[in-house]
MISENU-798623 format. One record per residue: residue number from 1; residue in three letters; x, z, y of N, C-alpha, C in turn. Coordinates in steps of 0.02 Angstrom, whole numbers. Atoms other than C-alpha are relative to their C-alpha. Example, Ala and Ser with C-alpha at 12.3 -4.5 7.8 and 13.67 -1.06 7.14 Angstrom:
BEGIN
<site nr="1" rest="ALA" n_u="45" n_w="0" n_v="-59" ca_u="615" ca_w="390" ca_v="-225" c_u="45" c_w="0" c_v="60"/>
<site nr="2" rest="SER" n_u="-42" n_w="-3" n_v="-59" ca_u="684" ca_w="357" ca_v="-53" c_u="-39" c_w="37" c_v="55"/>
// end
This chain:
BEGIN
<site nr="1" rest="UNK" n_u="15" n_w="-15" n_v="69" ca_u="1970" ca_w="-942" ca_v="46" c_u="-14" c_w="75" c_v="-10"/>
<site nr="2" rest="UNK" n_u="13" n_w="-96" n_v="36" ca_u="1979" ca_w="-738" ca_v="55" c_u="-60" c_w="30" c_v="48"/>
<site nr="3" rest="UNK" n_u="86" n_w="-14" n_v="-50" ca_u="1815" ca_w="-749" ca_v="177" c_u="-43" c_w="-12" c_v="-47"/>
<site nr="4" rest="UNK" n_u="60" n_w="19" n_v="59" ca_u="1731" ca_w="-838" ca_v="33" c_u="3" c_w="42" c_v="-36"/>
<site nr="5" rest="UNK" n_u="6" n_w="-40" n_v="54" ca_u="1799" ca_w="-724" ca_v="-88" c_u="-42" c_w="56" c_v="0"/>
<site nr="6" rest="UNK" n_u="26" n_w="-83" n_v="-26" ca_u="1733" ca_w="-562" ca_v="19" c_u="-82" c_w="-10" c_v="3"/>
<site nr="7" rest="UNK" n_u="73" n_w="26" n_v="7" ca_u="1581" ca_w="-656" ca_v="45" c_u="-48" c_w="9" c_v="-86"/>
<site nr="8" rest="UNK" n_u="5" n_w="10" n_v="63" ca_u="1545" ca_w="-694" ca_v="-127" c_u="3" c_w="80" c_v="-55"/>
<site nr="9" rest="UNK" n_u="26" n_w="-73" n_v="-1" ca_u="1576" ca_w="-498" ca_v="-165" c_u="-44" c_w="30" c_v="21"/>
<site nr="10" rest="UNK" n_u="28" n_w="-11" n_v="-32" ca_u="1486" ca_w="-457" ca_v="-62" c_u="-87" c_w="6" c_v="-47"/>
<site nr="11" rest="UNK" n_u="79" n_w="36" n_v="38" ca_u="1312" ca_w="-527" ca_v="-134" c_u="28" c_w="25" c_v="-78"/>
<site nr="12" rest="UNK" n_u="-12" n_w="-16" n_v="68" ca_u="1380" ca_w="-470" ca_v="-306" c_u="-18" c_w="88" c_v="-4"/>
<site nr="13" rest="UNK" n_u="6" n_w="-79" n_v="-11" ca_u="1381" ca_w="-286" ca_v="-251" c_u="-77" c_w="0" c_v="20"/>
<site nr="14" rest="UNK" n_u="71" n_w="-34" n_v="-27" ca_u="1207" ca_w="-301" ca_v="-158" c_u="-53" c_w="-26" c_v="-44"/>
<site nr="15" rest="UNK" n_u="55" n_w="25" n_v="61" ca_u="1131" ca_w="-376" ca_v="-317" c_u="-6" c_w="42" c_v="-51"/>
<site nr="16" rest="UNK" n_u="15" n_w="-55" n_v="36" ca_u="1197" ca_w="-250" ca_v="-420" c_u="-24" c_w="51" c_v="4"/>
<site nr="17" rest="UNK" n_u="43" n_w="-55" n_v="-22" ca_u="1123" ca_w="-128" ca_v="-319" c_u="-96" c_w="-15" c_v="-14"/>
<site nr="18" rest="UNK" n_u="83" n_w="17" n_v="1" ca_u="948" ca_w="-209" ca_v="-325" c_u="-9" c_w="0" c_v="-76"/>
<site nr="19" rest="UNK" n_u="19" n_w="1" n_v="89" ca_u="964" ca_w="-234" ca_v="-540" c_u="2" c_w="80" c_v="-7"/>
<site nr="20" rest="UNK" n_u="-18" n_w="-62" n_v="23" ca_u="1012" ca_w="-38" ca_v="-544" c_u="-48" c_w="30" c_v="18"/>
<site nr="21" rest="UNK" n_u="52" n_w="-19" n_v="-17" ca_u="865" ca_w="7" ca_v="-426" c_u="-60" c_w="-1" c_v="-44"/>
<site nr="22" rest="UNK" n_u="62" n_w="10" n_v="49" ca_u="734" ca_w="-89" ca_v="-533" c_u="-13" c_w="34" c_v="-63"/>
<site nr="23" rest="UNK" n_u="-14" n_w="-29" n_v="84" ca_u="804" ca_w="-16" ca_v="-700" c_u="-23" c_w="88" c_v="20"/>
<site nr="24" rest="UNK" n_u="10" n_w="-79" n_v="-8" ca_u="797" ca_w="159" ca_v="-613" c_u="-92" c_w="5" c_v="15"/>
<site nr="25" rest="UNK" n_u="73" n_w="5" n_v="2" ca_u="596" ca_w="124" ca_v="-559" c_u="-17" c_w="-10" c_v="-77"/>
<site nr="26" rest="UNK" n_u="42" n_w="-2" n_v="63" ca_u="552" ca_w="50" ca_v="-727" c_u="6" c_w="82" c_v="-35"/>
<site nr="27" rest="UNK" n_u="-11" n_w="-71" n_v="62" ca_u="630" ca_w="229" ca_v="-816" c_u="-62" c_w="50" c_v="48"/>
<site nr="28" rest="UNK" n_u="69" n_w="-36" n_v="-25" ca_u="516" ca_w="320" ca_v="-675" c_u="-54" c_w="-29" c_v="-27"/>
<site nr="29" rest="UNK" n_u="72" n_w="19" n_v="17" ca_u="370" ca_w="240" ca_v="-713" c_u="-15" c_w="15" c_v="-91"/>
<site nr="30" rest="UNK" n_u="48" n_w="-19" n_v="76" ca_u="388" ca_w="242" ca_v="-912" c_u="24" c_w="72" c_v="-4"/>
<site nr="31" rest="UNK" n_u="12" n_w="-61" n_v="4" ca_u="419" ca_w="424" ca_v="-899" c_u="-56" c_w="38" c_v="28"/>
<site nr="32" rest="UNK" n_u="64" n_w="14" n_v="-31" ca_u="264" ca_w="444" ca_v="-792" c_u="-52" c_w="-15" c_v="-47"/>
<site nr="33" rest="UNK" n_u="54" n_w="17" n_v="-2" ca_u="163" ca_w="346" ca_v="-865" c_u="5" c_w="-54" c_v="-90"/>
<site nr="34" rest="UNK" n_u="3" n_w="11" n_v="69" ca_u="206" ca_w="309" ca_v="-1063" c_u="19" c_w="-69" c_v="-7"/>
<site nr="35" rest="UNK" n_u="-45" n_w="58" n_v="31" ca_u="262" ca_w="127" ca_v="-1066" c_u="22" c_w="-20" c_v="47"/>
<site nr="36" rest="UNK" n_u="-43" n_w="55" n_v="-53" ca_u="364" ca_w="-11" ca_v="-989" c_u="-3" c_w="-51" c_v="28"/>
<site nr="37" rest="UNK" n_u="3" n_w="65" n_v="-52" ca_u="399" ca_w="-130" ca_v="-858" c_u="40" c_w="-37" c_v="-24"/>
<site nr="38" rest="UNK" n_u="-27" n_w="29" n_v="-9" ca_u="481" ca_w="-265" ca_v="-850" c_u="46" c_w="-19" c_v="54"/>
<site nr="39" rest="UNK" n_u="-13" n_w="-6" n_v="-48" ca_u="613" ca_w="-272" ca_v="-713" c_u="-13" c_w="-62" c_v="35"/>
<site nr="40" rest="UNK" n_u="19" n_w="57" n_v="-47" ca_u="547" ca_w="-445" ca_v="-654" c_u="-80" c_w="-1" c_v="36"/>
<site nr="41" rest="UNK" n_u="61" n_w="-13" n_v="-44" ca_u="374" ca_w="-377" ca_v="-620" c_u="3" c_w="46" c_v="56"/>
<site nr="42" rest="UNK" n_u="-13" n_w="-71" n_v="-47" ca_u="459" ca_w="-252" ca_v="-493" c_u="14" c_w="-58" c_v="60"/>
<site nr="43" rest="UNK" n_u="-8" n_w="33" n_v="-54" ca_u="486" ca_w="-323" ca_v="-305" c_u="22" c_w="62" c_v="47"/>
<site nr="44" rest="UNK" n_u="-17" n_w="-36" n_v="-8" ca_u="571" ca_w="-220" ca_v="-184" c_u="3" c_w="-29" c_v="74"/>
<site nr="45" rest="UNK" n_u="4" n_w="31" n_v="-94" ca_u="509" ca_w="-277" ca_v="32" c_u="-7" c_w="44" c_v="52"/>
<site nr="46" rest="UNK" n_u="15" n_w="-32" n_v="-61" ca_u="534" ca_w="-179" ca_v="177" c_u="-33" c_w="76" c_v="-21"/>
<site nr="47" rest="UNK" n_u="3" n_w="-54" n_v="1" ca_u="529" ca_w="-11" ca_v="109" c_u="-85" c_w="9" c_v="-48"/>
<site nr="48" rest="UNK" n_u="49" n_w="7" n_v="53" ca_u="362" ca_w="-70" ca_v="-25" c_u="19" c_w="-16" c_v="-64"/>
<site nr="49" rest="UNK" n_u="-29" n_w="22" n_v="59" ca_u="385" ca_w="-74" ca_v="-198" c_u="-65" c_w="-32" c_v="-25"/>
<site nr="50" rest="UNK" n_u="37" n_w="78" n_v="17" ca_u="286" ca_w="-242" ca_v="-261" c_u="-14" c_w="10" c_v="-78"/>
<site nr="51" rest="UNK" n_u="-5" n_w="-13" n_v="59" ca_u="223" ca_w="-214" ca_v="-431" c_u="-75" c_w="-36" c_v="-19"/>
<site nr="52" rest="UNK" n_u="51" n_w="84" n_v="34" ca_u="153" ca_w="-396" ca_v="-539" c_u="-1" c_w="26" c_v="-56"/>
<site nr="53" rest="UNK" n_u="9" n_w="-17" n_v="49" ca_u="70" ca_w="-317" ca_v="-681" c_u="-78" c_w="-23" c_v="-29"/>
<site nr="54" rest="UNK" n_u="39" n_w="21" n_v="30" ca_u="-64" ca_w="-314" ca_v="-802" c_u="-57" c_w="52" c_v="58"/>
<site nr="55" rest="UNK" n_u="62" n_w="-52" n_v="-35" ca_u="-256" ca_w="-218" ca_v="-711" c_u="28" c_w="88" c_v="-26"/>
<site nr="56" rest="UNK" n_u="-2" n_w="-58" n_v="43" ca_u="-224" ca_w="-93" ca_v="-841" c_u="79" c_w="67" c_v="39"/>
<site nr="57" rest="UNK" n_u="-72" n_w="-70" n_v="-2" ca_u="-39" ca_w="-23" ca_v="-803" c_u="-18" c_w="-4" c_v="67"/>
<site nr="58" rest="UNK" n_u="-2" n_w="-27" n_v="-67" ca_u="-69" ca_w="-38" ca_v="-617" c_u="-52" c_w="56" c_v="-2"/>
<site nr="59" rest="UNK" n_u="29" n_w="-38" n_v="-11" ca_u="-213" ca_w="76" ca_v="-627" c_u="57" c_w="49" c_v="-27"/>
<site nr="60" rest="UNK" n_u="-25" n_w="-87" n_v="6" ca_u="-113" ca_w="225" ca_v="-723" c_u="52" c_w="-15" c_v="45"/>
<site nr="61" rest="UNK" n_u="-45" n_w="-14" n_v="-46" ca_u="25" ca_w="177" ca_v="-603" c_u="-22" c_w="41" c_v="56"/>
<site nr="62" rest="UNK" n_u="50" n_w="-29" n_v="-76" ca_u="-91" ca_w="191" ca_v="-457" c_u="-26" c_w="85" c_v="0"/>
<site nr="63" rest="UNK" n_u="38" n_w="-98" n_v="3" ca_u="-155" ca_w="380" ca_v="-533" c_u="38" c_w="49" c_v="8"/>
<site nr="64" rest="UNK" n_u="-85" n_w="-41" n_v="11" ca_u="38" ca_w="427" ca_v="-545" c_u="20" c_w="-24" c_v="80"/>
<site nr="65" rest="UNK" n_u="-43" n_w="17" n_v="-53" ca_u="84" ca_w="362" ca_v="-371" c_u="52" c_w="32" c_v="24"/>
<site nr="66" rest="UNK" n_u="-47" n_w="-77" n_v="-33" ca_u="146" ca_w="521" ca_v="-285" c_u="45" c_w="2" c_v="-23"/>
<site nr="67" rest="UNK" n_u="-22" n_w="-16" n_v="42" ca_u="215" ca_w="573" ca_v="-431" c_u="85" c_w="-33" c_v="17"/>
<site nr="68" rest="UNK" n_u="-38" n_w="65" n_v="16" ca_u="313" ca_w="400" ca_v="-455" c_u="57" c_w="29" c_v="73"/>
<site nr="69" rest="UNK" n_u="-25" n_w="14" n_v="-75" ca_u="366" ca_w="391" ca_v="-260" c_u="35" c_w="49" c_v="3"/>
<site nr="70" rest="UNK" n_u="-45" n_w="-86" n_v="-20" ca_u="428" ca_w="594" ca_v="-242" c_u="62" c_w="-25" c_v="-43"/>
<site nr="71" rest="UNK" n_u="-52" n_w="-14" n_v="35" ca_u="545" ca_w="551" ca_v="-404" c_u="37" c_w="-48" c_v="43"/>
<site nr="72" rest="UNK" n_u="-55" n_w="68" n_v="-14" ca_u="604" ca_w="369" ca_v="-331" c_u="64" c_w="33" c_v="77"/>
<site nr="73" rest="UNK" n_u="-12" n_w="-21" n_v="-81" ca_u="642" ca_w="442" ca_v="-142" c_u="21" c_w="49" c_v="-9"/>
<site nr="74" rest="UNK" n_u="-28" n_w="-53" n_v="-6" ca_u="706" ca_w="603" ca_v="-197" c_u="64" c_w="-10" c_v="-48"/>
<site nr="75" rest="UNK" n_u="-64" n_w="15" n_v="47" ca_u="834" ca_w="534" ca_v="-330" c_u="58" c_w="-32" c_v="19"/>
<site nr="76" rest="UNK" n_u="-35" n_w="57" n_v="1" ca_u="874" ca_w="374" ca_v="-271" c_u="3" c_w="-25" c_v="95"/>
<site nr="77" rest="UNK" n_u="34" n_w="45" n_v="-92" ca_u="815" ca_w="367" ca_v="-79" c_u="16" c_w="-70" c_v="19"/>
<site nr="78" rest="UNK" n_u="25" n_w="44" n_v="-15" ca_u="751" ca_w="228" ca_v="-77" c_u="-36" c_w="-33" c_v="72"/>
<site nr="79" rest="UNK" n_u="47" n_w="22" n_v="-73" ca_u="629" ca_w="239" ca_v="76" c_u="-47" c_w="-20" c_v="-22"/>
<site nr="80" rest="UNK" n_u="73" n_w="47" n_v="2" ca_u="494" ca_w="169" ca_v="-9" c_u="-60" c_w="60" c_v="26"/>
<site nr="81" rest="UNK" n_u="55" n_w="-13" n_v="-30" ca_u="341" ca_w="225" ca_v="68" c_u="-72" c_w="-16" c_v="-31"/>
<site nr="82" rest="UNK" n_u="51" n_w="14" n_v="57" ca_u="203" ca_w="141" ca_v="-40" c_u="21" c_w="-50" c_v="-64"/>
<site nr="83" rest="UNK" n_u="-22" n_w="53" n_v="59" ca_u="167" ca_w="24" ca_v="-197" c_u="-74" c_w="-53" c_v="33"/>
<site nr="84" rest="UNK" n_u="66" n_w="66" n_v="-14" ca_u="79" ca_w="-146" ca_v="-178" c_u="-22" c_w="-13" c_v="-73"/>
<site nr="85" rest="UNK" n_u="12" n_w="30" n_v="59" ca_u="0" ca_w="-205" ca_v="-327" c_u="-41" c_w="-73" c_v="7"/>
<site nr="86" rest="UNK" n_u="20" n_w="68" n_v="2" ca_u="-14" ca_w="-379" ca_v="-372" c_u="-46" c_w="-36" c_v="-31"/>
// end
């Protein structure tokens, strides 16, 4: 039972880490780039950040990239390396 429990922490901690990540991208981006995400259009694979949006916000994302990436990787090191857009 205290394997399940640790288990079961476990995945609670590395989820909260992934909701706190997304929340910290969306605030980069609408400081960047004037409005907001949604943290379910964010994706987070192998050091790419996955981003399911409208043509429109990916382009000013895409014009801000650098920008975006220096704040994420210098705040939060992350590792991300690029953005995909979906």
């Amino acid at each position: 039972m205290k394997n399940l429990s640790s288990l079961l922490e476990k995945f609670k901690k590395s989820l909260g880490k992934d909701v706190l990540n997304k929340e910290f991208i969306v605030l980069c981006i609408e400081n960047f780039c004037h409005f907001t995400l949604d943290p379910k259009e964010i994706g987070i694979k192998e050091n790419v950040l996955e981003i399911s949006s409208t043509p429109a916000k990916n382009n000013t994302i895409k014009l801000k990239e650098e920008a975006i990436l220096d704040r994420i990787n210098s705040e939060r090191n992350l590792g991300i390396t690029k953005i995909f857009y979906k």
